[in-house]
Residue, then its C-alpha position, 0 to 999 in steps of 0.5 A: x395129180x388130179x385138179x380139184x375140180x376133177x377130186x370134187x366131182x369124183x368124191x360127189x359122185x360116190x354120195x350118189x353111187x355107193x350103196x344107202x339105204x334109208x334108215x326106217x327101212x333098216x330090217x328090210x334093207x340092212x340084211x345084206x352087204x353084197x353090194x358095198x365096196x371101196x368108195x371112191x375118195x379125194x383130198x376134199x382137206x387139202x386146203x386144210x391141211x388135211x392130206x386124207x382121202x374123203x367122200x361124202x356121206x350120202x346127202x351130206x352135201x344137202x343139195x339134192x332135192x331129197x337128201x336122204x336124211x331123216x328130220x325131226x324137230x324142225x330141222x330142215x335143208x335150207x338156203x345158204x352153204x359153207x363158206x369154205x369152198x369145201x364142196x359147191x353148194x347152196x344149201x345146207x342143214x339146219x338144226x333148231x333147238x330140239x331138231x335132229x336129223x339122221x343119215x341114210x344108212x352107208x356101209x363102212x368097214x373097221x378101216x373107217x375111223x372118223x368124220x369131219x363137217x363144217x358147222x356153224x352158230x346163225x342163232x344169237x344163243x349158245x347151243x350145242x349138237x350131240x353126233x352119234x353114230x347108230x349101228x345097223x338096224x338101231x340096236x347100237x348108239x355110240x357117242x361120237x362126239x359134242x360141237x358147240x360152235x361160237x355164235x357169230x364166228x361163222x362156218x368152221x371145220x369140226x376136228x375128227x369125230x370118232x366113227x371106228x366102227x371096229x370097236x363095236x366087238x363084230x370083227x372085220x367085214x362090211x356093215x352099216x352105219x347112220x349117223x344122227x345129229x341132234x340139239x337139245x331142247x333146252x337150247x334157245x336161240x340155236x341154229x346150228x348149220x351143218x354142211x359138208x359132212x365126209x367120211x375118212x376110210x383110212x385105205x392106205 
């Protein structure tokens, strides 16, 4: 059985390893799927009783220097990581009222069903983020879910949030896909973190 520090490094390798290509190069860059394949996947949830396999999207333990994901609005990658010893780390992503941030682009398959993250309210208001998966080259947008973290209840882990991209009518094969989290302006006090985001291919 593989040790967790061995699950770790093997499932942050991919989000170095597996093809991205960033989202405002999308026409030039999104054309082909030549080069995606099977990622390769560890038990990241155990801890959590979550058995599934994972990986992590592409930046989204928000360690790298460049992490590969747009940010608008004021948000930025910052000090400080989860606590929940998901991933090691010690930044993570922040998401001031008004900031959105949008993944590099990641190729996915109709076995691709759902996401996690860790997410937490640092604000001192209620606040919540809107996550949205965006389809290849922009021209789909589907609502994958709403999370309003409690203010002062520290970091936590998300329930699935829904990536299917099977769904979008294009039958079966490679495609890509971002994904786009974003805070309404309206909510002050908001500083919502995100660290740890990872991705479920349902391969078994």
């Amino acid at each position: 059985m593989r040790t967790k520090t061995a699950a770790i490094a093997a499932a942050l390798a991919v989000s170095i390893a597996m093809p991205t290509a960033a989202w405002a190069d999308a026409p030039a860059s999104l054309s082909a799927t030549d080069g995606c394949a099977d990622p390769l996947v560890a038990p990241l949830l155990a801890a959590f009783d979550d058995e599934r396999d994972y990986f992590v999207a592409p930046g989204g333990d928000f360690e790298a220097a460049d992490t590969g994901w747009q940010l608008e609005g004021g948000a930025a990658i910052v000090a400080g990581s989860s606590d929940l010893g998901v991933l090691p780390g010690e930044s993570s992503l922040s998401l001031p009222a008004g900031g959105s941030a949008t993944s590099p682009a990641f190729c996915v398959d109709e076995r691709f069903p759902s996401f996690r993250m860790a997410t937490a309210q640092l604000g001192d208001g209620k606040t919540k983020v809107r996550v949205e998966t965006v389809s290849e080259l922009g021209d789909e947008i589907d609502h994958a879910g709403d999370l309003a973290p409690k203010t002062g209840r520290g970091w936590s882990l998300t329930g699935d949030l829904r990536l299917d991209p099977g769904s979008r009518g294009q039958g079966g094969g490679w495609r890509w896909v971002a994904l786009r989290l974003s805070v309404d302006r309206s909510d002050d006090g908001a500083d919502l973190r995100v660290d740890d985001v990872l991705i479920d291919p349902r391969m078994r």
